[in-house]
C-alpha positions in Angstrom: 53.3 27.9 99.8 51.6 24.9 98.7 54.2 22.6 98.6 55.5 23.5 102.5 52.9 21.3 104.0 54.0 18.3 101.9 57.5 18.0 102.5 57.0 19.5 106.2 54.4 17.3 108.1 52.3 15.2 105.4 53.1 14.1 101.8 50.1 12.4 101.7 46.9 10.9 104.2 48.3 7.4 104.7 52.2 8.4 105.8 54.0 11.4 107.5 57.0 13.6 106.3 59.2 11.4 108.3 57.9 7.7 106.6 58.6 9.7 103.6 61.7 10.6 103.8 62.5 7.1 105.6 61.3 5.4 102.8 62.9 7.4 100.3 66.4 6.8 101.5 65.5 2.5 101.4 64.4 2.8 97.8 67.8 4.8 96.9 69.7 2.6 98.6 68.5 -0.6 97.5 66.9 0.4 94.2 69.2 3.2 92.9 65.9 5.3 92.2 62.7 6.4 94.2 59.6 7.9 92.3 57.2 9.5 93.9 53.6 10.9 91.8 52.5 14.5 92.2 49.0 14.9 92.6 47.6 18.3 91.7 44.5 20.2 92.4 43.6 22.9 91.2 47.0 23.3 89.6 48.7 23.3 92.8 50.4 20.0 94.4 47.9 18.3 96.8 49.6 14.8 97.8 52.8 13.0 96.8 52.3 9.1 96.4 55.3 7.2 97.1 55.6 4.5 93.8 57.2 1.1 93.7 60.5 1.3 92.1 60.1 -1.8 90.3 57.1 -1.0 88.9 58.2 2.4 87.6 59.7 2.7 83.4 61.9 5.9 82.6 60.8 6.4 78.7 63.0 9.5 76.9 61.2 10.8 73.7 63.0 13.9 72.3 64.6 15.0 75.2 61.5 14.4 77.3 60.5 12.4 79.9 57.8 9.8 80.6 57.2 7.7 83.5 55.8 4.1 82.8 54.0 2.8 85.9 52.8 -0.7 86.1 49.7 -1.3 88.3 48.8 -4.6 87.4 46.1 -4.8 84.9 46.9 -1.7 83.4 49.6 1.0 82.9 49.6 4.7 83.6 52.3 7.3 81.7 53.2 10.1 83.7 54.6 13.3 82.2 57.7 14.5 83.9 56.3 17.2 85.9 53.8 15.0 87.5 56.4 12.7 89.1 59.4 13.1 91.7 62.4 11.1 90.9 65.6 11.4 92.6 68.4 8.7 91.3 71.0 7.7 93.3 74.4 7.3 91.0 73.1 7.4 87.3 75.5 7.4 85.0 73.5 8.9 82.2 72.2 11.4 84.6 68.2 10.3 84.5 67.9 6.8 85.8 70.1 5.7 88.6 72.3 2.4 89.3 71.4 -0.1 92.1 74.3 0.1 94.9 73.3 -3.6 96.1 73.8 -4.9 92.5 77.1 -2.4 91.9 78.9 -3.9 94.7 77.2 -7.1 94.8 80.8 -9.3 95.0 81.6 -7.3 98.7 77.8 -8.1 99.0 78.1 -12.0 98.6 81.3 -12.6 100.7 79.7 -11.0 103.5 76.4 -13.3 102.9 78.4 -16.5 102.3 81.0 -14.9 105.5 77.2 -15.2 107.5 76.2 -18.9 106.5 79.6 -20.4 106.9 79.5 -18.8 110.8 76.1 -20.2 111.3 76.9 -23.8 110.3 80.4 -23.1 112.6 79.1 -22.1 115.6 76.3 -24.2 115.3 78.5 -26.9 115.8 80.3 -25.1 118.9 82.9 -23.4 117.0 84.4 -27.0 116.2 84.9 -29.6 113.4 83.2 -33.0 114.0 85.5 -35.2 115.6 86.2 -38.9 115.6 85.1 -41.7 117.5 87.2 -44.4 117.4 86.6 -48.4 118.8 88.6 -51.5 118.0 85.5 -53.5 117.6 83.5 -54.0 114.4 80.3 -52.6 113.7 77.3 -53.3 112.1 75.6 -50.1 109.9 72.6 -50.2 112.0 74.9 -49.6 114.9 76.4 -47.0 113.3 73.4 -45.3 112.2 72.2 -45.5 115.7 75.3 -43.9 117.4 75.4 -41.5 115.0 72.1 -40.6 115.7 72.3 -40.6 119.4 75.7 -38.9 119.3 74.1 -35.8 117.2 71.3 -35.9 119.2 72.9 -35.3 122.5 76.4 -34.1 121.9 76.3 -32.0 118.9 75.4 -28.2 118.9 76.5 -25.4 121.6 73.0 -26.6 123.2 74.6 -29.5 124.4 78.0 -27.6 124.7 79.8 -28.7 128.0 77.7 -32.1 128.6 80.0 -34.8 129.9 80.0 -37.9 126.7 79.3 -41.3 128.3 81.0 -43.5 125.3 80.4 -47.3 125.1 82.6 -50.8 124.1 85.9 -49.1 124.7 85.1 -46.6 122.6 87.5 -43.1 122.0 86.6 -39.8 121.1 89.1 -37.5 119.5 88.2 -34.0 118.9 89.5 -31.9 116.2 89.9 -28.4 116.8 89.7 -25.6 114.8 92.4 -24.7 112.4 93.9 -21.4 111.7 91.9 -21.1 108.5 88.7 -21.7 109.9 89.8 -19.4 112.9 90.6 -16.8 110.2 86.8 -16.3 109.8 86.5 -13.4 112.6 88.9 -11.1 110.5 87.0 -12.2 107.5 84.0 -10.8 108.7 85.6 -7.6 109.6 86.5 -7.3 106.6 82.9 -7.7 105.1 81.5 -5.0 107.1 84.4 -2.3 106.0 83.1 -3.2 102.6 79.4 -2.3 103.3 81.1 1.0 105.6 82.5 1.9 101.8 79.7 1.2 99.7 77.1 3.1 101.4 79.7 5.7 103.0 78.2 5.2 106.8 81.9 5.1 109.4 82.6 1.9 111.1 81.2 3.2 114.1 78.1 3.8 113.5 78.1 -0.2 112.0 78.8 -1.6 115.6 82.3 -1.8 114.7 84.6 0.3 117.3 88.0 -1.7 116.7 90.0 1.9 115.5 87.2 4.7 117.9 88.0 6.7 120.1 86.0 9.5 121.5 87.9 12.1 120.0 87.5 10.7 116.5 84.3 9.6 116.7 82.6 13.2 116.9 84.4 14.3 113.9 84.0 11.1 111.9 80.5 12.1 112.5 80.8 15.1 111.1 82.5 14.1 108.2 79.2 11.6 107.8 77.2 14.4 107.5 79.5 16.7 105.3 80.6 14.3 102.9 77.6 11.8 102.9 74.6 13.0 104.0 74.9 16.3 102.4 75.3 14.8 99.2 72.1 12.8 99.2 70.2 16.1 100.5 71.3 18.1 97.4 69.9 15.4 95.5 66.4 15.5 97.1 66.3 19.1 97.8 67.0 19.9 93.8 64.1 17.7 92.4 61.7 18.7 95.2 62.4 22.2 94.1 62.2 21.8 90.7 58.9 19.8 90.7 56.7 21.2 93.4 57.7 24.9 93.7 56.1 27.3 90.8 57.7 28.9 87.9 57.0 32.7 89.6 58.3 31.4 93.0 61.4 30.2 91.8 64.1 31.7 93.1 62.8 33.4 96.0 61.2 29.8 97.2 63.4 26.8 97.7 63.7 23.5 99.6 65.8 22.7 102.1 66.9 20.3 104.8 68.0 22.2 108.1 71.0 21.2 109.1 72.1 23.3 111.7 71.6 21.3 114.5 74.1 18.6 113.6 76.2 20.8 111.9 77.4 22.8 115.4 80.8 21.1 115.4 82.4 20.2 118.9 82.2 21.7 121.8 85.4 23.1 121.6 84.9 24.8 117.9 81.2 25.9 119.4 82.5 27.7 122.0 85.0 29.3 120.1 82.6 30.0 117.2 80.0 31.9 119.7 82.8 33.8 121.4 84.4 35.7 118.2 80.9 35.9 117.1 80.0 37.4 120.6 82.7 39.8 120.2 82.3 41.4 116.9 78.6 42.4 117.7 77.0 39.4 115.3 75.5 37.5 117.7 74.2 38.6 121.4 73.6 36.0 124.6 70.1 35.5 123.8 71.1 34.7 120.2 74.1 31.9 121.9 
């Protein structure tokens, strides 16, 4: 089939299946969209170019679809077969929502979460603290201990350098308060939040608070069940639709193979192969 070698090994000279597949995922997860051109010859699909999602214009005309696609100096419209479009959550069923821009309060606590900790533990996971003196001082003297005592004393660079402190002068440090301290659990909580927008399990985010290795396999699973599988249905029914011909329809379809991470545990395996063994379905060269 003519389609086989485009979704199987290479959509197109300049990138493999894989980059295609790869990149296809980033545009529906941060664009809520990917579009990707069918070129033809001889009435068959010869390449599939990979289009910017920013660039791309769903146009509806009675009940039909037209693809606006902005290359600069000029415009092209696409007819609806000649393009592949897969949308991520649309919620008038053509042109789908941006996850980023759904979700973007979670989003910007986790950001503003990120440039609080830099400017905190920047500083050595402490407040600035107070340097005290009974004598009077000029501004140019203060401007020049300031600048000295930031210079040398200030950042985790410098953390653990022993202060030499002039004219009877005191240094009080003030530590960091349970609020501040509350940060860590804050930032927990940001990374739950991205866990539940893109559906991905905590552990597979670096984040192993609640794993254990019994849960972890079928958390896995579930990943690939309830997530993965999803987003496969998506791609598989618009590849289909597009790039297989009206006579082959039916008989020829697209699909991801998932067997391999769909085996289960160990445990369900093994008991999967033995009644299987046992009935006569499957023989030991098939296990």
């Amino acid at each position: 089939n003519p389609a086989h070698p485009l979704i199987n090994s290479e959509p197109s000279e300049i990138y493999t299946s894989f980059v295609y597949r790869e990149t296809m995922m980033m545009h529906l997860c941060l664009r809520g969209n990917f579009y990707a051109r069918i070129r033809f010859k001889k009435g068959s699909p010869s390449e599939l170019e990979i289009l910017n999602p920013d660039r791309v214009t769903v146009l509806q005309n009675q009940r039909k679809l037209f693809y606006r696609v902005d290359g600069g100096n000029e415009a092209v419209l696409l007819q609806s077969y000649e393009v592949i479009h897969v949308p991520a959550f649309a919620f008038d069923g053509i042109v789908g929502k941006n996850p980023i821009q759904a979700h973007r309060e979670a989003f910007g606590l986790a950001l503003s979460n990120s440039d609080y900790a830099s400017e905190l533990y920047g500083n050595g996971a402490q407040l600035s603290g107070i340097l005290q003196t009974d004598s009077m001082l000029t501004p140019d003297q203060v401007a020049r201990l300031k600048s000295s005592w930031s210079k040398n004393y200030e950042g985790a660079g410098n953390k653990g350098k022993t202060a030499i402190l002039e004219s009877g002068m005191k240094y009080t440090p003030i530590g960091l308060n349970p609020v501040d301290a509350a940060y860590i659990e804050t930032a927990k909580l940001s990374v739950e939040d991205v866990s539940r927008i893109f559906g991905v399990p905590l552990h597979m985010l670096q984040s192993l608070d609640r794993a254990t290795f019994n849960n972890i396999e079928q958390m896995s699973l579930e990943f690939l069940i309830y997530n993965i599988r999803p987003w496969l249905k998506r791609i598989e029914d618009e590849h289909t639709r597009k790039l297989i011909q009206r006579q082959d329809k039916g008989m020829v379809y697209c699909r991801f193979n998932m067997d391999a991470l769909l085996r289960g545990d160990t445990a369900a395996r093994g008991s999967f192969y033995n009644t299987m063994f046992m009935i006569g379905a499957f023989s030991q060269n098939d296990i």
